[in-house]
N, C-alpha and C positions, 0 to 999 in steps of 0.2 A: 645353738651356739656350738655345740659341739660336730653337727654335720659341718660349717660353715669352718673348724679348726683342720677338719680331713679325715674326723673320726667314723670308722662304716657303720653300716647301720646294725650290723649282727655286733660290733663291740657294744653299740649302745644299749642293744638289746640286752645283753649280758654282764650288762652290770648288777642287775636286783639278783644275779649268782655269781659273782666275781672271783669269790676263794675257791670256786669249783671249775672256770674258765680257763681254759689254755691262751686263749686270748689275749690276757693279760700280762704283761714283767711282772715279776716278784715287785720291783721299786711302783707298779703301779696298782699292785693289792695293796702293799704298803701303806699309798696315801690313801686309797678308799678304804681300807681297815681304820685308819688313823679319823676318816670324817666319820664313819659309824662311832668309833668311840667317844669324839669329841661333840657327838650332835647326841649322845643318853645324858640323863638326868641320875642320878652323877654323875659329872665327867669325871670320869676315872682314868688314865692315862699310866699304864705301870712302866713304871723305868724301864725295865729291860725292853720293852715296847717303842720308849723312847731310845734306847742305846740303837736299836734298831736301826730305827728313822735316821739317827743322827748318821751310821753309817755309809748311808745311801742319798742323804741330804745335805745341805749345806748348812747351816746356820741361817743365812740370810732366804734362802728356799727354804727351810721351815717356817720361819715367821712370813711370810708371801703364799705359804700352804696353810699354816693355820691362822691368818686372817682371811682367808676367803674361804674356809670353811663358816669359822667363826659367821663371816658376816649370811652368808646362803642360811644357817638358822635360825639367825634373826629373823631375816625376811621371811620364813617359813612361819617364826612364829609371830611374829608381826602381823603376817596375814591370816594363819590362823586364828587370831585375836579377834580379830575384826569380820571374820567368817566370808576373807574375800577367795574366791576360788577360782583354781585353774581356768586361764584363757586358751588350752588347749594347744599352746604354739608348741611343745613339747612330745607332742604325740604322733608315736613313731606311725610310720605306715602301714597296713597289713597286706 
């Protein structure tokens, strides 16, 4: 999904180190700082983390960012549940 949006392949690559990428805007550590938080057990979400967000976000692009974070953990653990595993369409090329 993400080649098919226009995203390259070295950004996808550097996501699993994102707060260390140059690659990245600040508002797009942001939202990947905000799904690692929001994908731990507790979700823990500190305001000033939130005042953050809300800076660089909308309102209505918050909740549009955090239901589809929200819903990608479901599905993770959803299928985690049921021990159904990766179909591979995700894997980058070498």
């Amino acid at each position: 999904m993400g080649r098919k949006s226009g995203l390259s392949e070295s950004k996808l690559a550097a996501v699993a180190d994102f707060e260390h990428s140059a690659g990245f805007s600040e508002r797009e550590k942001l939202a990947l700082e905000y799904a690692v938080l929001l994908t731990r057990t507790p979700v823990e979400v500190p305001e000033d983390f939130f005042t953050d967000l809300r800076s660089q976000f909308t309102d209505p692009q918050l909740v549009e960012l955090t239901a589809a974070i929200a819903w990608e953990n479901y599905r993770a653990r959803f299928n985690h549940a049921f021990g159904i595993e990766s179909e591979g369409f995700c894997r980058l090329p070498r």
